[in-house]
Every structure is written in structure tokens, then in C-alpha cells.
ROTORKE-794230 format. One record per residue (C-alpha): x, y, z; residue in one letter. Coordinates in steps of 0.5 Angstrom, whole numbers, plus 500, padded with zeros to 3 digits. Each point is the difference from the previous one (the first is absolute). Example, Ala and Ser with C-alpha at 12.3 -4.5 7.8 and 13.67 -1.06 7.14 Angstrom:
REM ROTORKE-794230
525491516A
502507498S
//
This chain:
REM ROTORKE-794230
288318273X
495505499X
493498503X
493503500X
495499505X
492501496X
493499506X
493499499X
495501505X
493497501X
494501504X
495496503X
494499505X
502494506X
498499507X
504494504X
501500508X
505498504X
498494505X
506501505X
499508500X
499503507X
497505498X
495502495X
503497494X
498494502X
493501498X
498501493X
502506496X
501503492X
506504498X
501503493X
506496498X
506502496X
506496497X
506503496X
504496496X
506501499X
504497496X
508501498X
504499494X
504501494X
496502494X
499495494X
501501493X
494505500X
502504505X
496498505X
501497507X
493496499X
494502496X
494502505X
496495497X
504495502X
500502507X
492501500X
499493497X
505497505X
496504506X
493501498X
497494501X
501500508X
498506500X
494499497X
500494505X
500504506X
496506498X
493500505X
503494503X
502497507X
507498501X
499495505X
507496503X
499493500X
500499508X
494504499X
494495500X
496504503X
500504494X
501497495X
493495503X
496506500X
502503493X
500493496X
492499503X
498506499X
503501493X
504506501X
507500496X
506499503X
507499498X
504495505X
508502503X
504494503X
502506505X
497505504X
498506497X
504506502X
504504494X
505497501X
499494498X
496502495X
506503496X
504493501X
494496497X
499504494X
507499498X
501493501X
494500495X
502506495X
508499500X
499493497X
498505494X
504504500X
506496500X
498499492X
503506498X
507499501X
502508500X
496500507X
505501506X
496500507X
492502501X
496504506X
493499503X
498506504X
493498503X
496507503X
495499503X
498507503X
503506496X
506501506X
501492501X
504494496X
504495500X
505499495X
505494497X
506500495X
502493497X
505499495X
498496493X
//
């Protein structure tokens, strides 16, 4: 079977701390964030793998959702407090916000659509959250 892999990338503006963190992550701080999705798979009866406007519709609405955001664990009552009383947006994870569970949570959202299209065979989030670290996961649909 002969298999394509296609990407998009997307941008956005966040900010989160890490509770636990020794060091100065532990205090508020932004990034610039970047994803690329990656998605594998045979091509369809247009030979495409999927159509770029399906993987923006599918992606852009949590973008849109952490743009300019506070991405805050659930543990974080402090912050999220602090957020919700003084009306800044915030956008609540159920685990600490490293990268590395980031790219777990937004495939536990994104793959339940992508298993719609029957020729897709695995999907990737890489999570960057500087332009020389990420962290990445691979699942097969």
C-alpha cells in the first residue's frame, strides 16, 4: 500500500506555568506557539489525502480557543481563581501544561475526526513552543 503523509502548521500567542517547576517556569510566561499536524494516508478518489480545508475546520476552532489564552491545568486553582475574577481568557487542560501533554490532548480532540475519513491511517501533533524545542506524538487512526 502506498501511503502520503501532508501537514499544516498553525500559529498562535499563549501563556501557562508549570505549578510544579523548580525553576523559573514556574512563574507565568508566553510562548508563540506552533503545531504541525501531520496526517498519513492513501489518497482518495481525487487524489488527495485529505483536503486542506478539512484539516483547518477540524483544527482551527481550538486555536482559535488558545490564541492570547491562559492555558491553566485543572490543579491550578490558584490560577484559574485569579483568571475567572478578573475576566482574562483561559482555556482549562485536565493535566499540567508541558508540551508534552499538550500533544497528547489535542489528539485525544482532533483524532475522533479524522477517524471519518476512512483512507487516514495514523495522525502526528508536534507542539513547539520555542523555535528549537517540541514534543511530538504519533497514533494510528
Amino acid at each position: 500500500m502506498v501511503t502520503t503523509k501532508i501537514a499544516k502548521e498553525f500559529k498562535w500567542e499563549m501563556s501557562h506555568r508549570l505549578s510544579f517547576h523548580e525553576g523559573p517556569c514556574k512563574n507565568v510566561h508566553g510562548h508563540t506557539y506552533r503545531m504541525v499536524v501531520e496526517i498519513e494516508g492513501t489518497l482518495d478518489q481525487n487524489s488527495m489525502v485529505l483536503d486542506y480545508y478539512h484539516v483547518e475546520r477540524i483544527i482551527r476552532p481550538m486555536i482559535n480557543k488558545l490564541d492570547h489564552a491562559f492555558l491553566c491545568d485543572e490543579d491550578d486553582d490558584l490560577m484559574i481563581n485569579f483568571l475567572n475574577e478578573n475576566g482574562f481568557k483561559l482555556h482549562i487542560m485536565p493535566t499540567v501544561t508541558t508540551a508534552e501533554n499538550m500533544v497528547s490532548y489535542f489528539l485525544d480532540i482532533f483524532a475522533p475526526e479524522f477517524k471519518k475519513f476512512d483512507n487516514i491511517l495514523s495522525l502526528k501533533v508536534r507542539v513547539l513552543e520555542t523555535e528549537d524545542v517540541y514534543a511530538e506524538r504519533t497514533i494510528k487512526l
